[in-house]
Structure formats: structure tokens, C-alpha cells
PDBQT receptor file of N, H, CA, C and O in Angstrom, charges set to zero:
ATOM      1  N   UNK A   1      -0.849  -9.640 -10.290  1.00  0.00    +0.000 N 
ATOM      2  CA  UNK A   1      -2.105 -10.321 -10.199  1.00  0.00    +0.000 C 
ATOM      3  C   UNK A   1      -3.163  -9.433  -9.527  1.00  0.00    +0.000 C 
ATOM      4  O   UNK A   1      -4.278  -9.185  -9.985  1.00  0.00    +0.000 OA
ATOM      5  N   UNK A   2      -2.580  -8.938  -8.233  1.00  0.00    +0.000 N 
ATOM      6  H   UNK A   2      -1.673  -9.139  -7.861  1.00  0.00    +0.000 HD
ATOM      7  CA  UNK A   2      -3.438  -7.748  -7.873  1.00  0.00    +0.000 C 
ATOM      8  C   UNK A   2      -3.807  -6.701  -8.718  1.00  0.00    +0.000 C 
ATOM      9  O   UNK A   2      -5.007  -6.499  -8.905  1.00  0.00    +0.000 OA
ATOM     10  N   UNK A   3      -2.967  -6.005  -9.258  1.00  0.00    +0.000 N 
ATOM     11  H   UNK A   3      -1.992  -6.169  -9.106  1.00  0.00    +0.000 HD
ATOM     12  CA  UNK A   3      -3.305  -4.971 -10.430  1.00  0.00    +0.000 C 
ATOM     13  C   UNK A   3      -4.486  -5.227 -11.069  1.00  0.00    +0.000 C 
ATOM     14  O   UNK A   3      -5.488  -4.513 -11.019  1.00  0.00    +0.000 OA
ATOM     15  N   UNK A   4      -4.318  -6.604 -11.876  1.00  0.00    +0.000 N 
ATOM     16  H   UNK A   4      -3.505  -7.184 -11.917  1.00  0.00    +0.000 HD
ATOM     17  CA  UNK A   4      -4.936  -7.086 -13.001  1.00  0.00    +0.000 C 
ATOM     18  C   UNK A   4      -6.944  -6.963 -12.475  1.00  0.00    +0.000 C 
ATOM     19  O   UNK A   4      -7.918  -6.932 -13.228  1.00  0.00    +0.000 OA
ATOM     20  N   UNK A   5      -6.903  -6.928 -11.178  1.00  0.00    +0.000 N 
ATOM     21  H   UNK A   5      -6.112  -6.953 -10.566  1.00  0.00    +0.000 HD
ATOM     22  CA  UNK A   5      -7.650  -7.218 -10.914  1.00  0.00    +0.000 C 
ATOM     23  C   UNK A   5      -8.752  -5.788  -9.840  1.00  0.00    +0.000 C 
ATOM     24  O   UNK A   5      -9.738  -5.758  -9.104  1.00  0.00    +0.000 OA
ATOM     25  N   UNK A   6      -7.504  -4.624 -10.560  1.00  0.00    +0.000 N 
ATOM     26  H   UNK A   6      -6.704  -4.648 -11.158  1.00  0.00    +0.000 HD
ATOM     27  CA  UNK A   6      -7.897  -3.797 -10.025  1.00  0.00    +0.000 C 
ATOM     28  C   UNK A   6      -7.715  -2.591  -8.924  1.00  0.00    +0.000 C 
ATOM     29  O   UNK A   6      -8.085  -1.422  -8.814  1.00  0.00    +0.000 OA
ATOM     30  N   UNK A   7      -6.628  -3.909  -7.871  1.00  0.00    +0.000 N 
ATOM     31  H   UNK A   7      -6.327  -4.859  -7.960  1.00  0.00    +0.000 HD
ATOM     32  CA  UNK A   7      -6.661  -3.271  -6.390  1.00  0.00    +0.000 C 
ATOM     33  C   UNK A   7      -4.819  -3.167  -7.369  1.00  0.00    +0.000 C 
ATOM     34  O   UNK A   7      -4.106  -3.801  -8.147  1.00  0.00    +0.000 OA
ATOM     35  N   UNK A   8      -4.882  -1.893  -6.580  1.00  0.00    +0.000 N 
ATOM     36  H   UNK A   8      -5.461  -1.379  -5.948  1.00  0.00    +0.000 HD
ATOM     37  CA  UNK A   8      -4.078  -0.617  -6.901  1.00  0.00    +0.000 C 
ATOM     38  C   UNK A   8      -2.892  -0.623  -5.289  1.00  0.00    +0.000 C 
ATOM     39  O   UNK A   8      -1.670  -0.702  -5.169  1.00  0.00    +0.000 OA
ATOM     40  N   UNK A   9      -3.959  -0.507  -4.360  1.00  0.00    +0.000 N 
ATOM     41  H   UNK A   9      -4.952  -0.443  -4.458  1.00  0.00    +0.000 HD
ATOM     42  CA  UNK A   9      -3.730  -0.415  -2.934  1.00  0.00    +0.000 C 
ATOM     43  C   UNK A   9      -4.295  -1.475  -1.769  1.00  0.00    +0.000 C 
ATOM     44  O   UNK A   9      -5.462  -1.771  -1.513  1.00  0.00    +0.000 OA
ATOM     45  N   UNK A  10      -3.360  -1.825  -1.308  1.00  0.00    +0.000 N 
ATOM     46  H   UNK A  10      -2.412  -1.584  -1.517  1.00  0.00    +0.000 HD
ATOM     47  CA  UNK A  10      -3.804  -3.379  -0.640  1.00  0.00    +0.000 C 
ATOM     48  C   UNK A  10      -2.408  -2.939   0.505  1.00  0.00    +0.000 C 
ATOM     49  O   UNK A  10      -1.420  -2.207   0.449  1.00  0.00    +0.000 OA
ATOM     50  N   UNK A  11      -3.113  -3.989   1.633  1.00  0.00    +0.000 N 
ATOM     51  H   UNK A  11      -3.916  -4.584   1.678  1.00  0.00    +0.000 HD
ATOM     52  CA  UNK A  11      -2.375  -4.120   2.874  1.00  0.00    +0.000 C 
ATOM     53  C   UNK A  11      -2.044  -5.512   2.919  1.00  0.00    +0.000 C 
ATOM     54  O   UNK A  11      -2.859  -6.416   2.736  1.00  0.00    +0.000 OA
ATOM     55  N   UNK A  12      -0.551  -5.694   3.222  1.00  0.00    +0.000 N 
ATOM     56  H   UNK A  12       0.112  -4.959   3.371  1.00  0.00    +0.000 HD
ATOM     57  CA  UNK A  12      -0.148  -7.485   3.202  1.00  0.00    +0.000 C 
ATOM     58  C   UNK A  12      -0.204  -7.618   4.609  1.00  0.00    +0.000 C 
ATOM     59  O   UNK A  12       0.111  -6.571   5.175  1.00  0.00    +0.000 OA
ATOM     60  N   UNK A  13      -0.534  -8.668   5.460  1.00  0.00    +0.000 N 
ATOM     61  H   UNK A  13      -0.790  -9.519   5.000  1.00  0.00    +0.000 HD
ATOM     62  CA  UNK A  13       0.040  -9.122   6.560  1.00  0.00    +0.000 C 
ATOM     63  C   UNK A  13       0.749  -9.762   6.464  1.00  0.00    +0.000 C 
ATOM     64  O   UNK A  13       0.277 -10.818   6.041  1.00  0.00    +0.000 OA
ATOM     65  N   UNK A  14       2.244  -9.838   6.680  1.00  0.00    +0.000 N 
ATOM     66  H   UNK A  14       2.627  -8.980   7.024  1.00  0.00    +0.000 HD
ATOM     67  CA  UNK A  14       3.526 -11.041   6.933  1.00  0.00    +0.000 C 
ATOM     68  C   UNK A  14       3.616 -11.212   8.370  1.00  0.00    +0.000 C 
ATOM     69  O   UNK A  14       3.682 -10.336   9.232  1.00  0.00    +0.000 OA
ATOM     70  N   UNK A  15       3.608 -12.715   8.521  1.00  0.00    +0.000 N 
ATOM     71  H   UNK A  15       3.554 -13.427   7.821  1.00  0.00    +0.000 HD
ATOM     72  CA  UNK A  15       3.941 -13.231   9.818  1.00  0.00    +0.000 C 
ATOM     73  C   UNK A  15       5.360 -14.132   9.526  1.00  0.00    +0.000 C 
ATOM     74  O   UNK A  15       5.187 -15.223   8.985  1.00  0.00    +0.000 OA
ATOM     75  N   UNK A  16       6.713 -13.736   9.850  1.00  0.00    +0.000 N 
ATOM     76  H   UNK A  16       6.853 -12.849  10.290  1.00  0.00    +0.000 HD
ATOM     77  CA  UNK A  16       7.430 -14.555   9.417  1.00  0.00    +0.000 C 
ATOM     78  C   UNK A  16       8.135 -14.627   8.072  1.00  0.00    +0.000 C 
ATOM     79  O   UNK A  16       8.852 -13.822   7.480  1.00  0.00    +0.000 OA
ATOM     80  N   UNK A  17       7.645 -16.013   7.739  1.00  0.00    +0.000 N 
ATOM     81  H   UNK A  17       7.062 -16.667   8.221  1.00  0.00    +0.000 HD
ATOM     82  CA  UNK A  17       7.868 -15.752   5.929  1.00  0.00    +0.000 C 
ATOM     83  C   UNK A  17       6.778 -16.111   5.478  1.00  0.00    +0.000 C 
ATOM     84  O   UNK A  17       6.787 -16.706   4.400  1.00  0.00    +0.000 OA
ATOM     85  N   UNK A  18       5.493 -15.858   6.167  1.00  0.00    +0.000 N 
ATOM     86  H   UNK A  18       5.486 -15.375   7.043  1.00  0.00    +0.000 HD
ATOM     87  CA  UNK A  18       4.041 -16.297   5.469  1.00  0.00    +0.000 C 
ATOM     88  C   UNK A  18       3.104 -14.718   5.090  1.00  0.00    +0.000 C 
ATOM     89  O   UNK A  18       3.060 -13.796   5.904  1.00  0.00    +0.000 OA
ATOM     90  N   UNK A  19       2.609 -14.681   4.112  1.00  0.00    +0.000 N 
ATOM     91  H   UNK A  19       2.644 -15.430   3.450  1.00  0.00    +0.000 HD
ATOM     92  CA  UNK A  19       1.807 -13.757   3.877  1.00  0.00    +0.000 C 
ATOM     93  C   UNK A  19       0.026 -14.594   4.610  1.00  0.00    +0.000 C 
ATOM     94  O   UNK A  19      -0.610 -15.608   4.323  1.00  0.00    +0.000 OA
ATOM     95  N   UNK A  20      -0.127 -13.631   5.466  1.00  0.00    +0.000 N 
ATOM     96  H   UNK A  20       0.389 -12.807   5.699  1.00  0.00    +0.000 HD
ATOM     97  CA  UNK A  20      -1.581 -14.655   5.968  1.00  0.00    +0.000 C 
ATOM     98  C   UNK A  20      -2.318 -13.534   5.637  1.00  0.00    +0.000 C 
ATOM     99  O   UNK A  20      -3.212 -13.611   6.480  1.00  0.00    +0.000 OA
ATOM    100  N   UNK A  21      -2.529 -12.648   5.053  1.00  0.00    +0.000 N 
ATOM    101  H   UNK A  21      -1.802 -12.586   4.369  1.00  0.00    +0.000 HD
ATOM    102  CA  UNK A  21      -3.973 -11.576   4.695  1.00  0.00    +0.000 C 
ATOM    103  C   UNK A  21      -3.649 -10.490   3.718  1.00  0.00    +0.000 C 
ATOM    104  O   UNK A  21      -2.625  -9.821   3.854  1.00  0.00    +0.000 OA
ATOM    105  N   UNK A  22      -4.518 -10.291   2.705  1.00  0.00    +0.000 N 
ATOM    106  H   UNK A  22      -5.349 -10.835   2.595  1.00  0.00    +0.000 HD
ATOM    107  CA  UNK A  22      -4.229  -8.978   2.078  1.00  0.00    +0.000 C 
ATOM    108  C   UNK A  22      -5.783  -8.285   2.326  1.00  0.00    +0.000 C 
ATOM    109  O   UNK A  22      -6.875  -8.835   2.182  1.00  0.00    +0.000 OA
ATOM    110  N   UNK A  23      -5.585  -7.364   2.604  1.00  0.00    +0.000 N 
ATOM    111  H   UNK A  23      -4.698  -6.917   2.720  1.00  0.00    +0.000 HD
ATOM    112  CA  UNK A  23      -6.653  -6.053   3.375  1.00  0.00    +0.000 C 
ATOM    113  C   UNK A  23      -6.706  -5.245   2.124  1.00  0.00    +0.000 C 
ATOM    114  O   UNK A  23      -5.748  -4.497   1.932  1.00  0.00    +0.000 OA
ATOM    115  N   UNK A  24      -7.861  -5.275   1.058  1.00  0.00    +0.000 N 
ATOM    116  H   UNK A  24      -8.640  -5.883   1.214  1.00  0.00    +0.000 HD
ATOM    117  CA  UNK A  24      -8.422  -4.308  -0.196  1.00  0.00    +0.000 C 
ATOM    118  C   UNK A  24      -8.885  -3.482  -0.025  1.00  0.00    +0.000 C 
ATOM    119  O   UNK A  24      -8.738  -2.508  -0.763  1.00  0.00    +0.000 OA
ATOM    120  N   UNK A  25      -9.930  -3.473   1.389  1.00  0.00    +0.000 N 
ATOM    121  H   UNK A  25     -10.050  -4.265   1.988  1.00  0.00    +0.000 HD
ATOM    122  CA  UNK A  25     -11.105  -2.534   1.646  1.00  0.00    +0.000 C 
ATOM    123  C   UNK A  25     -10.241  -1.263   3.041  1.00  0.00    +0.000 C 
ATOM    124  O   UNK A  25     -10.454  -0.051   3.064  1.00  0.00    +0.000 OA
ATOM    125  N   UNK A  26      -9.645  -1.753   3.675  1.00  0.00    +0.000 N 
ATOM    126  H   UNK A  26      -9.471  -2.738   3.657  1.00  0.00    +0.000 HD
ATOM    127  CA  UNK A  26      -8.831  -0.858   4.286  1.00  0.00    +0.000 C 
ATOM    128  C   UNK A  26      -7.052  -0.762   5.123  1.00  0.00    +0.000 C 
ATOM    129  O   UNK A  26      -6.743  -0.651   6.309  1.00  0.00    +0.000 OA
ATOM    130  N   UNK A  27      -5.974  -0.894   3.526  1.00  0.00    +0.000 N 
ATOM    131  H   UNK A  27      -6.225  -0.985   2.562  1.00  0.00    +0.000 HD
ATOM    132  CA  UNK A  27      -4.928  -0.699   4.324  1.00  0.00    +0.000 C 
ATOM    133  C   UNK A  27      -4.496   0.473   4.978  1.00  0.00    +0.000 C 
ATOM    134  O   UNK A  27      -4.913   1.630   4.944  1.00  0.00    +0.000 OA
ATOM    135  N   UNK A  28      -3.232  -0.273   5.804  1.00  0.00    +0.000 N 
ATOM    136  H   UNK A  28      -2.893  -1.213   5.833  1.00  0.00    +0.000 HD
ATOM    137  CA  UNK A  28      -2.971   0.843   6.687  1.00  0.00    +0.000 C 
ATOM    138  C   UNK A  28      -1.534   0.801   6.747  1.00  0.00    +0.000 C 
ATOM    139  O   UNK A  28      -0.864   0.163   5.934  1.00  0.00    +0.000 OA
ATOM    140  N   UNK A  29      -1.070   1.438   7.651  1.00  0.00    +0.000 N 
ATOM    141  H   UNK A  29      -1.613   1.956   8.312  1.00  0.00    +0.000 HD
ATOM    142  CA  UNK A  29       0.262   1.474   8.181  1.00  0.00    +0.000 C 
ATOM    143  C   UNK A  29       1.249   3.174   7.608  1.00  0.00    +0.000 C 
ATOM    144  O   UNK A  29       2.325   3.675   7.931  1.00  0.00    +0.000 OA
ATOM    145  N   UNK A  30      -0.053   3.619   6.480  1.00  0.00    +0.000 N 
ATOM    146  H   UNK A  30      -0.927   3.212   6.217  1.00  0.00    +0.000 HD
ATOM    147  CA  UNK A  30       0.992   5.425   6.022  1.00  0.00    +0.000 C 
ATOM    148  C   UNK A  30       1.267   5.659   7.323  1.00  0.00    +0.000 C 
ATOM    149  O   UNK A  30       2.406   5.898   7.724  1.00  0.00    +0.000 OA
ATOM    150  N   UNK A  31       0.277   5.607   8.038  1.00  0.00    +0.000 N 
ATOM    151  H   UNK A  31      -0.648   5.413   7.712  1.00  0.00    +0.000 HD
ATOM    152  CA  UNK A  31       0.686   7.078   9.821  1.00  0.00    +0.000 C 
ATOM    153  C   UNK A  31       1.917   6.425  10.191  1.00  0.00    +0.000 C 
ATOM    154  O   UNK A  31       3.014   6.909   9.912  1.00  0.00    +0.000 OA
ATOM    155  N   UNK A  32       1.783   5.470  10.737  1.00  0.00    +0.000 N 
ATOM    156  H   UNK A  32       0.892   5.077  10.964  1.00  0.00    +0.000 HD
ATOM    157  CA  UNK A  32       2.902   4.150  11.262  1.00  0.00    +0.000 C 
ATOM    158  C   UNK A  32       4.147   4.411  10.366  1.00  0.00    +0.000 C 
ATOM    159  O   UNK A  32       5.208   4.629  10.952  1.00  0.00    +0.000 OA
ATOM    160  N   UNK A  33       4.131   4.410   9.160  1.00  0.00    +0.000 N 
ATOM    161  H   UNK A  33       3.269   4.233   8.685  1.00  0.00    +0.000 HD
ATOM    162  CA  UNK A  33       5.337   4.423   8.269  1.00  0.00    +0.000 C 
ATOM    163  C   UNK A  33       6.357   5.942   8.525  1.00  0.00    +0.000 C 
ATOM    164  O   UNK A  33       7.518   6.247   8.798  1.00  0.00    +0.000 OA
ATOM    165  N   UNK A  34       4.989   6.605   8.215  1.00  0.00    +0.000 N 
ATOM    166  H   UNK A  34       4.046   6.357   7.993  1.00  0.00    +0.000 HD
ATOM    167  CA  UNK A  34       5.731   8.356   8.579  1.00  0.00    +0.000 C 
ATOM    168  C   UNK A  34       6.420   8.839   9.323  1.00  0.00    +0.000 C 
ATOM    169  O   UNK A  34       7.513   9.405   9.300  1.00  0.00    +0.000 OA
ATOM    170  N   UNK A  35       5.213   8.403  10.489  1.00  0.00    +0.000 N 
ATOM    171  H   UNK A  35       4.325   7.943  10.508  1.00  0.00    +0.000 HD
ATOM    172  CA  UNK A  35       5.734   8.706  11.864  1.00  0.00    +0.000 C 
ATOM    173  C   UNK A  35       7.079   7.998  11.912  1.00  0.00    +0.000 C 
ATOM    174  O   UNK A  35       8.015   8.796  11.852  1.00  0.00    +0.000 OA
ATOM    175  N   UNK A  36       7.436   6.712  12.004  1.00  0.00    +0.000 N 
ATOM    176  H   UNK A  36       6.676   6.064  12.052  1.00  0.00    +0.000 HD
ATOM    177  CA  UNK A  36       8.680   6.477  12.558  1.00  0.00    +0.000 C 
ATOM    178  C   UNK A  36       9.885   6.567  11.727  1.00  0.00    +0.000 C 
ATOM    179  O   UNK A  36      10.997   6.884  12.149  1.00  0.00    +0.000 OA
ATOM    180  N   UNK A  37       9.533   6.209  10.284  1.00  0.00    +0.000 N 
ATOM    181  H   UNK A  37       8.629   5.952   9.941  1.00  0.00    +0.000 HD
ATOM    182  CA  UNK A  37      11.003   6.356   8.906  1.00  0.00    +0.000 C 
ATOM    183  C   UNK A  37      10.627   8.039   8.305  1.00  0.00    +0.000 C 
ATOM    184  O   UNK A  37      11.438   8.377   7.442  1.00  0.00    +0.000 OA
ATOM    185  N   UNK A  38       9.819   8.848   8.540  1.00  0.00    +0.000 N 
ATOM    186  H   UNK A  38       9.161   8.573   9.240  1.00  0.00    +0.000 HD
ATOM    187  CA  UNK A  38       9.649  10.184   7.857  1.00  0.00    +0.000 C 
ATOM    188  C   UNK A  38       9.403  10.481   6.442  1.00  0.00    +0.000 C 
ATOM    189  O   UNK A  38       9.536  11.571   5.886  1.00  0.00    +0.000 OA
ATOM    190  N   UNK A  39       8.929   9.076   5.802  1.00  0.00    +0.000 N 
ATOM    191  H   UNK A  39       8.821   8.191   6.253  1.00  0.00    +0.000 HD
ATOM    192  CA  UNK A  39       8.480   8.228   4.100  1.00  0.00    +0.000 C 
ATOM    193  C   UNK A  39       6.785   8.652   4.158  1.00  0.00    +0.000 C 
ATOM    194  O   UNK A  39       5.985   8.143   4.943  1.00  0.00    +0.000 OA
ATOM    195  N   UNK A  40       6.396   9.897   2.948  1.00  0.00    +0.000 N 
ATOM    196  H   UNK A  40       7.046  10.311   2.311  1.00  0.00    +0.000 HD
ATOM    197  CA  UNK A  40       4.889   9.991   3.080  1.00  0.00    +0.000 C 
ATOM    198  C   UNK A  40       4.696   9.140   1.894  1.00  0.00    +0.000 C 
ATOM    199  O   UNK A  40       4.904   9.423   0.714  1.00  0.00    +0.000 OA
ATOM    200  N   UNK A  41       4.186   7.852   2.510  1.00  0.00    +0.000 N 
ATOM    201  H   UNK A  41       4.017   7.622   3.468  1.00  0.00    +0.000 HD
ATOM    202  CA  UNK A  41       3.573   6.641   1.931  1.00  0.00    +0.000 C 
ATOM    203  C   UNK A  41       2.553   7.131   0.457  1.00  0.00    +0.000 C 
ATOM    204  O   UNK A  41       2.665   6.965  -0.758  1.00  0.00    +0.000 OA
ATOM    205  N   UNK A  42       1.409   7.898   1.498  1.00  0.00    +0.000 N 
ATOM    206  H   UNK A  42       1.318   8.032   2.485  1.00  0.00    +0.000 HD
ATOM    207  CA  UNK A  42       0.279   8.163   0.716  1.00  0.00    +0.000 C 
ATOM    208  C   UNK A  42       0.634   9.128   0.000  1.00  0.00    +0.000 C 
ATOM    209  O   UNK A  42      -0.261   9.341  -0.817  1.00  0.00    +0.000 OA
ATOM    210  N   UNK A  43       1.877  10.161  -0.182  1.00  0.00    +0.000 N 
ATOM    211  H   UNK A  43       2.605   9.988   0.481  1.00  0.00    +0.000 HD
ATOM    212  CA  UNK A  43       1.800  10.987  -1.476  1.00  0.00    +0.000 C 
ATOM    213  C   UNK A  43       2.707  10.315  -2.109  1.00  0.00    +0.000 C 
ATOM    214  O   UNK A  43       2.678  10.577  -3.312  1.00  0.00    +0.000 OA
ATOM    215  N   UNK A  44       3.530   9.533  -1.811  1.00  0.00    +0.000 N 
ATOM    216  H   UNK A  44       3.554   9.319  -0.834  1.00  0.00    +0.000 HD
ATOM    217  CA  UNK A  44       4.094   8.732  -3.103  1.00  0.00    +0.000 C 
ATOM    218  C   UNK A  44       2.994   7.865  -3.811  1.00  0.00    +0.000 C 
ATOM    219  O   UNK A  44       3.132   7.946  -5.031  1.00  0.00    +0.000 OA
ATOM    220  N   UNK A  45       2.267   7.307  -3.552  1.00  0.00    +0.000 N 
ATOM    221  H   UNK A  45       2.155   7.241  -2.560  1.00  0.00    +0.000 HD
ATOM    222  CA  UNK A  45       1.161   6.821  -3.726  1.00  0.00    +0.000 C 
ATOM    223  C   UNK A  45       0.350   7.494  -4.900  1.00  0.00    +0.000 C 
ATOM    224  O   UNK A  45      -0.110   6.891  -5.869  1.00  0.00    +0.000 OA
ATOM    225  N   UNK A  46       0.253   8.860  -4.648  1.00  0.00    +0.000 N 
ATOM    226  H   UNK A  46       0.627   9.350  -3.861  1.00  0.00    +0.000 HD
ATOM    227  CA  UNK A  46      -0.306   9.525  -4.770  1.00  0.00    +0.000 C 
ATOM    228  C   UNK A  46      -0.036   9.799  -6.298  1.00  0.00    +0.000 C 
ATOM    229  O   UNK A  46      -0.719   9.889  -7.319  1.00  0.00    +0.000 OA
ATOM    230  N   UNK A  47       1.191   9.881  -5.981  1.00  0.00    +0.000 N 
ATOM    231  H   UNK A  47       1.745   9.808  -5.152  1.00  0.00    +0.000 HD
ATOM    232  CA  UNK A  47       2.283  10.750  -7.431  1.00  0.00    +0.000 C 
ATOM    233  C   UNK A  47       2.163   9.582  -8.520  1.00  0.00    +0.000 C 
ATOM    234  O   UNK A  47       1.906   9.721  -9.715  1.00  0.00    +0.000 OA
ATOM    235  N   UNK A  48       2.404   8.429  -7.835  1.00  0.00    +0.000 N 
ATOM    236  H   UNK A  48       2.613   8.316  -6.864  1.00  0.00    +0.000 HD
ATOM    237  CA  UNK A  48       2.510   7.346  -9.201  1.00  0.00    +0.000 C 
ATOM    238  C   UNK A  48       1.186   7.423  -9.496  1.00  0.00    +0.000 C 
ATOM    239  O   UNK A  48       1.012   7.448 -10.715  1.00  0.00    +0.000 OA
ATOM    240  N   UNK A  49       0.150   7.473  -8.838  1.00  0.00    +0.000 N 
ATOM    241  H   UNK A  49       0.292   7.453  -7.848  1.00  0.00    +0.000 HD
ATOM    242  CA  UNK A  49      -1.452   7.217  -9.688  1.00  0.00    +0.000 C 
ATOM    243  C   UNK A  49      -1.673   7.790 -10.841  1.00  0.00    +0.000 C 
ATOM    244  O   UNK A  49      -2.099   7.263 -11.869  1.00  0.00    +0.000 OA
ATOM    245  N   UNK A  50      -1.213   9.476 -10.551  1.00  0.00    +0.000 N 
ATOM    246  H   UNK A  50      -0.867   9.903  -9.716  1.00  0.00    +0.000 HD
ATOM    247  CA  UNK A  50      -1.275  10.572 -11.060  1.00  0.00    +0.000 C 
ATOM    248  C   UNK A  50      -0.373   9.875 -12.618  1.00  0.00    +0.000 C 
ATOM    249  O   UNK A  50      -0.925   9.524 -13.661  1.00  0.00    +0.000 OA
ATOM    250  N   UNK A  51       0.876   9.849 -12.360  1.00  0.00    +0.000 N 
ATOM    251  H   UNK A  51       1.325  10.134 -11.513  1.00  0.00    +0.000 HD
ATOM    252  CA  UNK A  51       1.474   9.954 -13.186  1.00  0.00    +0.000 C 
ATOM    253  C   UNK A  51       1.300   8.641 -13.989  1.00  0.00    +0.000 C 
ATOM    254  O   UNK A  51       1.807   8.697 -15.110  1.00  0.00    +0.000 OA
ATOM    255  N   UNK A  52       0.723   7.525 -13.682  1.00  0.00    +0.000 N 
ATOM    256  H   UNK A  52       0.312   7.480 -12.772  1.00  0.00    +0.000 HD
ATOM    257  CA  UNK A  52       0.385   6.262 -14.717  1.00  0.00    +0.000 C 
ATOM    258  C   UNK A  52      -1.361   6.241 -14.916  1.00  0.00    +0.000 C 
ATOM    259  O   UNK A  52      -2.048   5.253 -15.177  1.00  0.00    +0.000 OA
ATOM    260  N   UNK A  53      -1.988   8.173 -14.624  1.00  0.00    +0.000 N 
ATOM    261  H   UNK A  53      -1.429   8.975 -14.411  1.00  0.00    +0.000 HD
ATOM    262  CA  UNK A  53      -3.269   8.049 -15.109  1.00  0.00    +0.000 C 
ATOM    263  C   UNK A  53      -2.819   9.331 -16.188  1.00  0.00    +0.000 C 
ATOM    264  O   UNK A  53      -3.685   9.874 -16.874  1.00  0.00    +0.000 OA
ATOM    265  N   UNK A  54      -1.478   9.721 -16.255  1.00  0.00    +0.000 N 
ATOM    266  H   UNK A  54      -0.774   9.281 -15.698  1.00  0.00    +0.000 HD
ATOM    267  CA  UNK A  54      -1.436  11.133 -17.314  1.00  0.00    +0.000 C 
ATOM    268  C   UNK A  54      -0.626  10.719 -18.381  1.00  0.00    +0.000 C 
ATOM    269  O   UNK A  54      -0.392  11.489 -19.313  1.00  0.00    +0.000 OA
TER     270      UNK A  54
């Protein structure tokens, strides 16, 4: 539904088992992700764009 509509990249907030926010204009959490699991968020990110714009 997100796709459809554009946003590619979005931030969920889960509290629990509730989704209370999705953030379009600025997610976050790559640094946070890296830093502690060693997963570069934003070039995987990166790679699928690439590769479902070629």
C-alpha cells in the first residue's frame, strides 16, 4: 500500500503490538542498526533501488 503510493522508504513506530506512526519525510534508525547488528541498512537499500530501477 505504501509502495503504491510511492514511499519506497518509511520509518514504522511499534509500541508493543501497535504500529502508532509511519515517518515518510524522515526515517531513521540505519546509524542505530549498524552500529549495534553491523547490517548497512542504507546500502542494502541502496542495491535494491538500483536493481528494481535497472
Amino acid at each position: 500500500m505504501l509502495a503504491a503510493r510511492g514511499l519506497l522508504l518509511v520509518g514504522l513506530d511499534v509500541i508493543g503490538d501497535s504500529l502508532t506512526e509511519i515517518n515518510v519525510t524522515s526515517p531513521t534508525c540505519f546509524q542505530e542498526i549498524a552500529q549495534q547488528a553491523g547490517f548497512d541498512v542504507a546500502a542494502r537499500f541502496l542495491d535494491a533501488l538500483e536493481a528494481a530501477l535497472s
